[in-house]
N, C-alpha and C positions, 0 to 999 in steps of 0.2 A: 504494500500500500504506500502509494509515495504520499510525501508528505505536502501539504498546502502551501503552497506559497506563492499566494495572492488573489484578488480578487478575479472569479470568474464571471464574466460577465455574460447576462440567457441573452439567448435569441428569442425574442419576443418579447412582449407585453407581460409583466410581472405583476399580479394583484399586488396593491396596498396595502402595507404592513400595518396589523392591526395593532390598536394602542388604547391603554385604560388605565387610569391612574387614579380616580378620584374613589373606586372603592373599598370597603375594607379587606382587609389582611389576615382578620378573623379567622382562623382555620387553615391558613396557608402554610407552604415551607417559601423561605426566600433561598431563589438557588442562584447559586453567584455566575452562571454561564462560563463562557470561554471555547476552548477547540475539543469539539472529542468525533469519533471517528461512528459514524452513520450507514447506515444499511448494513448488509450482511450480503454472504455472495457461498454462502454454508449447503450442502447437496440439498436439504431441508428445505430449503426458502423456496419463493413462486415467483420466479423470474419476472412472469405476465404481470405481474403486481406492481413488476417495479421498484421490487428490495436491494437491488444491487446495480452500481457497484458499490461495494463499501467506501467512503470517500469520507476528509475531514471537512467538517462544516464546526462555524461559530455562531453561537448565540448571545447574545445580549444577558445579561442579568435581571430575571425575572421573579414573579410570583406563583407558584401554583397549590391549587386546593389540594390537600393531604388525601380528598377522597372527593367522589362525585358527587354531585350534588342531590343534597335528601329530599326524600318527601315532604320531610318537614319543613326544609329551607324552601322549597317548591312553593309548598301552601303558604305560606308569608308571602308570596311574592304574587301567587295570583289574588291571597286577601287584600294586599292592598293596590293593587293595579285592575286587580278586574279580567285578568286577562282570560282567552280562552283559548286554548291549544289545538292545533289540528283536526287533530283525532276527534276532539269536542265536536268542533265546528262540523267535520264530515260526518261523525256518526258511527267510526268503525277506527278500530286499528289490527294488527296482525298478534293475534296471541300461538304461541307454542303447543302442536296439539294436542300431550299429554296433560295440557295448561287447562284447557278450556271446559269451563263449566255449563251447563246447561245453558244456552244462549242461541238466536240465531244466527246461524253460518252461509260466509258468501265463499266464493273462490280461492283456490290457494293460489299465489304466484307460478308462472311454468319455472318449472325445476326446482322448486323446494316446496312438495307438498306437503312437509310438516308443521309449515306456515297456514294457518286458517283468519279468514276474515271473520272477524265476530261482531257486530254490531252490539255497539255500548261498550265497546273496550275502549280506555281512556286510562289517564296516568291514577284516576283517581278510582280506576274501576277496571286492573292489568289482567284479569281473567276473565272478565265481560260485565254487564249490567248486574250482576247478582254477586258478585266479588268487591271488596273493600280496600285499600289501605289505610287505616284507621288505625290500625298496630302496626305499620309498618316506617314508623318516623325515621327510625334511623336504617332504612333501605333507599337505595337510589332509586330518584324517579325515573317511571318509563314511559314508554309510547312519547315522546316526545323527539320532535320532528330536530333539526338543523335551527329553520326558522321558530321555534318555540325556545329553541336553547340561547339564539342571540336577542332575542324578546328578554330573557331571562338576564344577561347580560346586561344590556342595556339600560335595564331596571337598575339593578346591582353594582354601578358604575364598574363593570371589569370585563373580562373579553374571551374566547376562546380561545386554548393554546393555537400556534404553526403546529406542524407536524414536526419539523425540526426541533421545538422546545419539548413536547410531549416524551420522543424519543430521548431527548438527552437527559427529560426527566425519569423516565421508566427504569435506563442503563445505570441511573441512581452510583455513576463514576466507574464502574465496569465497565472494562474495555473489550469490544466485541463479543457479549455475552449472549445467548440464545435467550434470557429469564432475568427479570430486573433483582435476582439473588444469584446469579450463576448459572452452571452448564447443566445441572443435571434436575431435572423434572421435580422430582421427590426425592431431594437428599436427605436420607437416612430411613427412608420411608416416609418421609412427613409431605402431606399435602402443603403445596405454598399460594394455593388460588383456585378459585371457582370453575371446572372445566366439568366439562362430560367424561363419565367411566360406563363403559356396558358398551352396548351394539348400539349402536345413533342411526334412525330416530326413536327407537321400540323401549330399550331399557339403558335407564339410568338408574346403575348401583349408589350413585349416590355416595362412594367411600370417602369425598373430602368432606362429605357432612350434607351437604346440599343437593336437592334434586330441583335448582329453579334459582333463582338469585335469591343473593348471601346479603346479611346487613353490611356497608361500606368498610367498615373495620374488623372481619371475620378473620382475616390471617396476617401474617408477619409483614409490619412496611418493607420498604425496600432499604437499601445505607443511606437514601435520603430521606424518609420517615415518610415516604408516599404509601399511601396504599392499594392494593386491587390495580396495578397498573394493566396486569392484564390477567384475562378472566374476567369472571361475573356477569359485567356489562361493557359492551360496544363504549368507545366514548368518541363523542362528534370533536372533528380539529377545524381551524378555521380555516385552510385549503379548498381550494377546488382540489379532488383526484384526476390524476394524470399518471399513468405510470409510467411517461418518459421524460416529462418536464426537467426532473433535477438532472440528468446525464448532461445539461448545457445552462442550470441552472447557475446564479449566485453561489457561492458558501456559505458568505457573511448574512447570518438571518436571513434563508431563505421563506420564500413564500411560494405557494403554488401559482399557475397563472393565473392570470385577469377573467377569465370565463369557462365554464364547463357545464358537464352534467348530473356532475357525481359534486359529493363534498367528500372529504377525507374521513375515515372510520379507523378508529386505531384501539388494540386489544386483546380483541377476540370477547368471548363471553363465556357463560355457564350450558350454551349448547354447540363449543364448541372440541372437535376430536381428532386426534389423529389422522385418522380412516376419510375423514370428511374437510375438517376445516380448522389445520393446523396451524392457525391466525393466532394464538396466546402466547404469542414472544415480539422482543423488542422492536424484530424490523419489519415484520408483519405489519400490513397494509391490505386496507381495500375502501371503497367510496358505496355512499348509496344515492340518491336523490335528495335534496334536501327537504323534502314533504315528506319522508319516509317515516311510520311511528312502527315500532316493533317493541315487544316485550321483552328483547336485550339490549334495547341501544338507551344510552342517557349521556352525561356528560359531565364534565370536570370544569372548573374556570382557574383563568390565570389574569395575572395584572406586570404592570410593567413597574418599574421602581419608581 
């Protein structure tokens, strides 16, 4: 991996580096940025994603939430704003379909029919009209879209991670690691995050504890005191997805480009697997639509100094 030495300038139109300073700090780690080495290029990874090449990039010294944001931080924010989320507005979001309680059902997406549309599924109702989070304050909100997470932001004077800061936060100062703890999955046997065990989509053993999303501080932070970086839940970045953009990108705080179709998804979650969708490591990547509400995807906030 050769080393950086100097700015790389994209070809093309570069989004707008996003910026938030006036809100609070409350819950954050302040991570001091600088150079550390990005993507991976490991047999493991998914080329098409756009994980490689490993290459050094800089960040700026920023703020980021120690965990995604809660139900309970949610309902504050729609009690005093009013707001109403996607999934409210249309009337549906996509619940997991061991998930789904007696409710009426629309179509699955083509190619992941363990995705069901359940009308009245909403962050406030993640298994349909007859499901609650009412005991779930300290669980990250779901079914909530891109557009519902910078709603949320906006409210909250703070912003969405880049991809470039989430990663540098996740690798938590390991250098090319597969796990924001190191190389190995379950060292010593110990579960370190929310993922799928059993035959995906049929049965989940459930052996790190969870058969469904964990509350946000379920397992061990990372060496920077983050948690759930990846696992449990999807977390929206402030990127458009591109999985060629950075090969001719900046280094210095990159951002994705100026327009797309996808927004950036970074993680994995609690139904994700080997066999299937081996996305719960550092340089794992993938994008969805920014209207998207699913019952793994929510979101983290970051601030700038």
């Amino acid at each position: 991996m050769a080393a950086l030495t100097g700015l790389q300038i994209s070809r093309g139109v570069s989004a707008e580096r996003p910026r938030a300073n006036r809100g609070s700090t409350e819950g954050m780690v302040r991570l001091e940025g600088g150079h550390f080495w990005m993507g991976s290029d490991d047999t493991f990874t998914f080329p098409a994603d756009g994980e490689g090449p490993p290459r050094e990039v800089f960040v700026d010294p920023f703020f980021l939430a120690a965990h995604p944001v809660t139900n309970a931080a949610f309902t504050d924010f729609v009690s005093h704003s009013g707001y109403r989320t996607e999934a409210e507005r249309e009337g549906w979001s996509f619940v997991f379909q061991n998930h789904v309680l007696e409710a009426p059902r629309g179509p699955s997406p083509v190619g992941t029919p363990w995705w069901v549309r359940v009308d009245g599924a909403d962050w406030k109702h993640p298994e349909g009209p007859d499901s609650s989070n009412v005991l779930r304050e300290g669980y990250p909100v779901l079914h909530v879209s891109w557009n519902d997470a910078l709603a949320y932001c906006d409210w909250a004077g703070v912003r969405l991670p880049t991809e470039a800061e989430w990663e540098y936060a996740a690798r938590g100062g390991l250098v090319q690691k597969p796990y924001p703890w190191g190389d190995e999955l379950t060292p010593e046997g110990l579960h370190m995050c929310n993922i799928w065990q059993g035959s995906f989509p049929d049965v989940d053993l459930a052996e790190d504890g969870f058969a469904g999303v964990a509350p946000v501080q379920s397992f061990p932070s990372n060496p920077y005191g983050l948690y759930n970086m990846v696992g449990n839940t999807w977390e929206w970045c402030a990127d458009w997805f591109d999985p060629h953009w950075h090969s001719t990108a900046t280094r210095f705080n990159p951002v994705g480009p100026a327009e797309g179709q996808a927004r950036a998804m970074r993680g994995g979650s609690y139904l994700c697997h080997e066999s299937y969708c081996y996305r719960y490591r550092n340089s794992a990547r993938t994008g969805n639509a920014p209207d998207t509400t699913t019952g793994n995807l929510s979101f983290r906030v970051a601030r700038d100094i």
